[in-house]
C-alpha positions in Angstrom: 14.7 -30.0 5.4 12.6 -28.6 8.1 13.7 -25.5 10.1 13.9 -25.1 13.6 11.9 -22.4 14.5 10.6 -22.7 18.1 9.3 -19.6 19.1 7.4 -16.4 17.0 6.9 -12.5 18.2 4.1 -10.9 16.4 4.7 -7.1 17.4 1.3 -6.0 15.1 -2.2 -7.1 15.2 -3.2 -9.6 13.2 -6.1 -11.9 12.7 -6.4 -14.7 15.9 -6.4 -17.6 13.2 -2.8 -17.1 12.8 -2.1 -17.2 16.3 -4.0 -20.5 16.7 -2.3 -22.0 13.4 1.1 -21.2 14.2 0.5 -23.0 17.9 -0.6 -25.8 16.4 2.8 -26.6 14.5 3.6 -26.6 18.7 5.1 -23.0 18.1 5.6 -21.2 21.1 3.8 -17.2 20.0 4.2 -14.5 21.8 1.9 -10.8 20.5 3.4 -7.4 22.0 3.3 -4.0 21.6 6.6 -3.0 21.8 8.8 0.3 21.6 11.8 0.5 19.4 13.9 -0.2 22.6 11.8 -2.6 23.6 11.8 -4.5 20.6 15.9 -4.5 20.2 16.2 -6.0 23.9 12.8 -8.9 23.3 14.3 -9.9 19.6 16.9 -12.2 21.0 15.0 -14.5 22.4 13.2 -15.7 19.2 13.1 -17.2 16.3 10.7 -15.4 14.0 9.3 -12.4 13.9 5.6 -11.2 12.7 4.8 -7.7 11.4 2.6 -5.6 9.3 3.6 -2.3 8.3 3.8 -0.7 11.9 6.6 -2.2 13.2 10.0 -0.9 11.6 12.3 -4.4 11.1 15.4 -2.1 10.6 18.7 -3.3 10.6 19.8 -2.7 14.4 16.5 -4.9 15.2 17.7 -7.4 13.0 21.0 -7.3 13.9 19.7 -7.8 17.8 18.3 -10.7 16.4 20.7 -13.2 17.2 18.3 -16.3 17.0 16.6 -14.8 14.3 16.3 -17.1 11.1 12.3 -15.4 9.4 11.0 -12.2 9.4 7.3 -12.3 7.9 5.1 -9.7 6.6 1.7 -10.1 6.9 0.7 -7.8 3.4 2.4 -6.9 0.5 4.8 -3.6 1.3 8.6 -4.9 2.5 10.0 -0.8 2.6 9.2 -1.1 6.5 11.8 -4.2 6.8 15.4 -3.6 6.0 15.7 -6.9 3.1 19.7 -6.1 2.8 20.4 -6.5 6.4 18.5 -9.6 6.7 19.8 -11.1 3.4 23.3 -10.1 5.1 22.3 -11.6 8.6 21.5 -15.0 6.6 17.3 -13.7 7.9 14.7 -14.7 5.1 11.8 -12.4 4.9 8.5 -13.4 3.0 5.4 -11.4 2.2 1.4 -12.1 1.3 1.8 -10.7 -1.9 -2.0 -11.5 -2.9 -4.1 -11.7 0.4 -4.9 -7.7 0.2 -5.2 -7.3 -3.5 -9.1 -7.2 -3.9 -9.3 -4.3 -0.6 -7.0 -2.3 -1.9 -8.7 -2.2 -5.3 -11.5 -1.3 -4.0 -10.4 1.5 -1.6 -8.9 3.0 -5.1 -12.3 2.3 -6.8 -13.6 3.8 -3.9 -11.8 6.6 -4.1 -12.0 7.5 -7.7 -15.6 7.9 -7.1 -15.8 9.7 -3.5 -13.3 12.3 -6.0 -15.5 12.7 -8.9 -18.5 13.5 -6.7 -16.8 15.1 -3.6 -19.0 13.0 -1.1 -16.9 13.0 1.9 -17.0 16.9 1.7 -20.4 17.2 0.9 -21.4 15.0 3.8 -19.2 17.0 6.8 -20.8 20.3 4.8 -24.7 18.8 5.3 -23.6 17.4 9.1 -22.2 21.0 10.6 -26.0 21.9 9.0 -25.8 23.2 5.6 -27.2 22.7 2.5 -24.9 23.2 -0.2 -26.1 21.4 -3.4 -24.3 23.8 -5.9 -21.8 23.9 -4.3 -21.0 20.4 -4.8 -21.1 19.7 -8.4 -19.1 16.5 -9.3 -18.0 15.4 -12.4 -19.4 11.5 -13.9 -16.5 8.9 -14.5 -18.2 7.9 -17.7 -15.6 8.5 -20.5 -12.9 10.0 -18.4 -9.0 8.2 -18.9 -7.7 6.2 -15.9 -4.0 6.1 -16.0 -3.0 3.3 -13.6 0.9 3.5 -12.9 1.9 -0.4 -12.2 -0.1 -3.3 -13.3 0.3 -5.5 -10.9 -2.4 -7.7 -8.9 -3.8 -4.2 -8.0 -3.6 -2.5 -10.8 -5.3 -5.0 -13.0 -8.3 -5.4 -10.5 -8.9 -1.6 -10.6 -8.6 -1.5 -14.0 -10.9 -4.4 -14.9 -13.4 -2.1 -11.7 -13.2 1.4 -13.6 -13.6 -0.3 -17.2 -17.2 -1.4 -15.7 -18.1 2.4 -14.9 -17.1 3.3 -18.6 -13.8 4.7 -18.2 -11.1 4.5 -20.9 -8.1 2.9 -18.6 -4.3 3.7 -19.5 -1.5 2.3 -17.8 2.3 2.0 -17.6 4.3 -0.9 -16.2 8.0 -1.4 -17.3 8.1 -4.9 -16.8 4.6 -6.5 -18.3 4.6 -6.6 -22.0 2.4 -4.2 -24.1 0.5 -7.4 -25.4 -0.1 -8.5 -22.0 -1.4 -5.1 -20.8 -3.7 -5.1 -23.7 -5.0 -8.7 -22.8 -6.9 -6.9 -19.8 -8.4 -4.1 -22.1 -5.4 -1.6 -20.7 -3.5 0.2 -23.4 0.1 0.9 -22.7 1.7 4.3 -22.6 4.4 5.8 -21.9 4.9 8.2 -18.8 5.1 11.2 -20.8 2.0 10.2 -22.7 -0.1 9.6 -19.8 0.4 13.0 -18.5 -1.5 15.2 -20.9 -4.4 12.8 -21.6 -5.2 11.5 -17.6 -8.0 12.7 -15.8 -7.2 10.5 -13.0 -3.7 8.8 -12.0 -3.7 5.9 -10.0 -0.2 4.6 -8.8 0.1 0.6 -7.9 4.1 0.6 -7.9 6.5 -0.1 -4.7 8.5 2.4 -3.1 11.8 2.3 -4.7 14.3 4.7 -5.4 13.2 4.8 -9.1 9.7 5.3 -7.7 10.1 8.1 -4.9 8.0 11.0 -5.6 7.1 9.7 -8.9 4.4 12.0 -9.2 6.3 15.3 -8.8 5.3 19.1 -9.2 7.3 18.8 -12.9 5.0 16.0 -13.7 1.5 17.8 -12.4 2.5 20.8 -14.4 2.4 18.4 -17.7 -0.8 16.9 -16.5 -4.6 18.7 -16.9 -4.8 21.2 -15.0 -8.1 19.1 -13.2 -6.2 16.1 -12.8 -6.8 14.1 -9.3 -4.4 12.0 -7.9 -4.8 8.7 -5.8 -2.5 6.8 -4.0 -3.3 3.9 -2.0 0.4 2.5 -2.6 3.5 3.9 -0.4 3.7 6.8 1.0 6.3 9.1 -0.9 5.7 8.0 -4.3 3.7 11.3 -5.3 5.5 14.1 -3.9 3.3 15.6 -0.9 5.3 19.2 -0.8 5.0 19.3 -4.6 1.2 18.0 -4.4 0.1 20.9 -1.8 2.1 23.4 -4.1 0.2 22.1 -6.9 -3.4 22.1 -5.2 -2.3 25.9 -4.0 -1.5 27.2 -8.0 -4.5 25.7 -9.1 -2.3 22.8 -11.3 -4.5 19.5 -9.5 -8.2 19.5 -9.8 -7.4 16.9 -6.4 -6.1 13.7 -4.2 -7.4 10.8 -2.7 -4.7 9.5 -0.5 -4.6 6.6 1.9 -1.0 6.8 2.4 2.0 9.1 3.9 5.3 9.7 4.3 4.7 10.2 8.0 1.9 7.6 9.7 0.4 9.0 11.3 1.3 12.2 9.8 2.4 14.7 12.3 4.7 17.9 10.3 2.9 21.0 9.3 3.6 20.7 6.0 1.6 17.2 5.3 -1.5 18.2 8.2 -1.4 21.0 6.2 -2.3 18.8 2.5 -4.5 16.8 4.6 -6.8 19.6 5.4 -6.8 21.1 1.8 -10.7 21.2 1.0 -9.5 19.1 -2.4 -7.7 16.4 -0.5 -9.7 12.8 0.1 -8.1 11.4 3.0 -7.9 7.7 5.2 -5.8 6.5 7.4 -4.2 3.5 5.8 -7.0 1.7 5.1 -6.3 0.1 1.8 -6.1 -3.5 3.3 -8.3 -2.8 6.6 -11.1 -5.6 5.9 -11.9 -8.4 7.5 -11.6 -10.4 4.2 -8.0 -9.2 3.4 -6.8 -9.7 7.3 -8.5 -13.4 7.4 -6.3 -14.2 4.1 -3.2 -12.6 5.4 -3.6 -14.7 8.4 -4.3 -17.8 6.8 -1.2 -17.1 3.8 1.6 -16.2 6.2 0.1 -19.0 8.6 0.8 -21.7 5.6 3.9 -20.3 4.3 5.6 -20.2 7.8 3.8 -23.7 8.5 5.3 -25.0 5.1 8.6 -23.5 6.1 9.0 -25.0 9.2 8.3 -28.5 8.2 9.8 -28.9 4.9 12.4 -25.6 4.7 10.2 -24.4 1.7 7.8 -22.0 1.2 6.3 -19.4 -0.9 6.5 -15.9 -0.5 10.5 -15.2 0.1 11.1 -12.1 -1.2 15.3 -12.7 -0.3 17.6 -15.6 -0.9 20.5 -16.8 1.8 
């Protein structure tokens, strides 16, 4: 059964091949930037609404909805859009779960690496004009234990990445199967056996309430005492007070992070992490290529396209 959606707000930017698909099912799509107050009075009027993780979908905005039948995330993450609410308003929300999984690998490849040799600081050291080669000493990758927390699409493609630089990968995922884990050369632990043995944890896993600062001072004081830290997930799964306390006592050898609590961050306390001369920092750049925001496009594009015309789709992350 088709749906009748008639007319689309996309309040983040995404790639103009969405726009033009979405127009050509004779949608009617309107893109703003739009305030939280702005957002609650333009809702009404439409059908569907189209966000990345910018815009918060909360539950007032949905309730203002009063058309509102979709709410689609172009990308993975749903913690920006309140799901109960919109289950509750009879408001299906659906995601891209696999259009950013390749950039976001490689951001955490990426990372691994700009860790082990401490290039971003060695390159602001040589451009404010000094020469500090000793200073600099990194470590090789080569033999070191990757402990990936969550083997999802993400987790597997970093883990299949780091295997290739010769590093012996761990990981922990409550829901795949040890024989399945093992099928992608990954050997499954347990939490508290990762701890001791990583030299680097990686964490693919969705902010949940289980998940919420996962990676906690209590578990960086079980860790190696040069243990770095990488998150290119969700802001608040690794604890960012108890991270800066750790990097202070000397408990974390450092952290690669692409993602915060606050974005951008603003309180002293996390500006304060950020600057930490051990602390790798981007500004949510995990699925910032034009590959990943071309597939996102085209994804969402044919899920709401398939929705529209038959009442089906793929991608729902709710049930009405």
């Amino acid at each position: 059964m088709s749906q009748a959606i008639k007319r689309v707000l996309i309040t983040d930017p995404i790639d103009k091949q969405f726009v033009e698909s979405l127009r050509g099912h004779g949608l009617e799509v309107n893109e703003k930037k739009l305030s939280k107050e702005q957002l609650l009075v333009e809702i009404a009027d439409y059908d569907c609404l189209v966000v990345r993780s910018g815009t918060q979908a909360t539950a007032d905005v949905i309730q203002a909805g009063k058309q509102l039948k979709l709410i689609g995330r172009a990308g993975t993450g749903v913690d920006n859009i309140d799901v109960p609410a919109a289950t509750k308003q009879g408001v299906l929300v659906m995601n891209t779960p696999g259009a950013n999984t390749i950039s976001a690998a490689e951001h955490t490849c990426a990372l691994i690496l700009a860790l082990s040799r401490q290039i971003p600081q060695a390159q602001a050291s040589l451009k404010a004009g000094r020469w500090d080669r000793k200073l600099f000493m990194g470590n090789e990758v080569q033999g070191k234990t990757l402990a990936i927390l969550g083997l999802g699409r993400i987790g597997r493609e970093v883990a299949t990445r780091m295997k290739s630089f010769g590093m012996t990968v761990v990981g922990y995922d409550p829901v795949i199967p040890a024989n399945v884990i093992a099928e992608f050369g990954v050997k499954s632990l347990s939490l508290a056996e990762i701890w001791p043995v990583a030299d680097y944890i990686t964490v693919h896993v969705p902010l949940l309430p289980e998940t919420e600062n996962l990676i906690n001072l209590e578990v960086l004081k079980k860790c190696k005492k040069s243990v770095n830290i990488v998150n290119v997930a969700r802001g608040g799964i690794v604890s960012e007070p108890d991270l800066l306390a750790a990097l202070k006592e000397g408990l974390t050898g450092g952290a690669a992070l692409d993602v915060f609590t606050e974005e951008p961050p603003v309180s002293a306390g996390l500006l304060e992490l950020l600057q930490h001369p051990k602390v790798i920092c981007t500004p949510h750049l995990g699925a910032s290529t034009v590959e990943a925001q071309e597939r996102v496009a085209a994804d969402l594009a044919e899920q709401i396209g398939q929705f529209i015309t038959t009442g089906k789709a793929a991608g729902f992350v709710n049930k009405i």
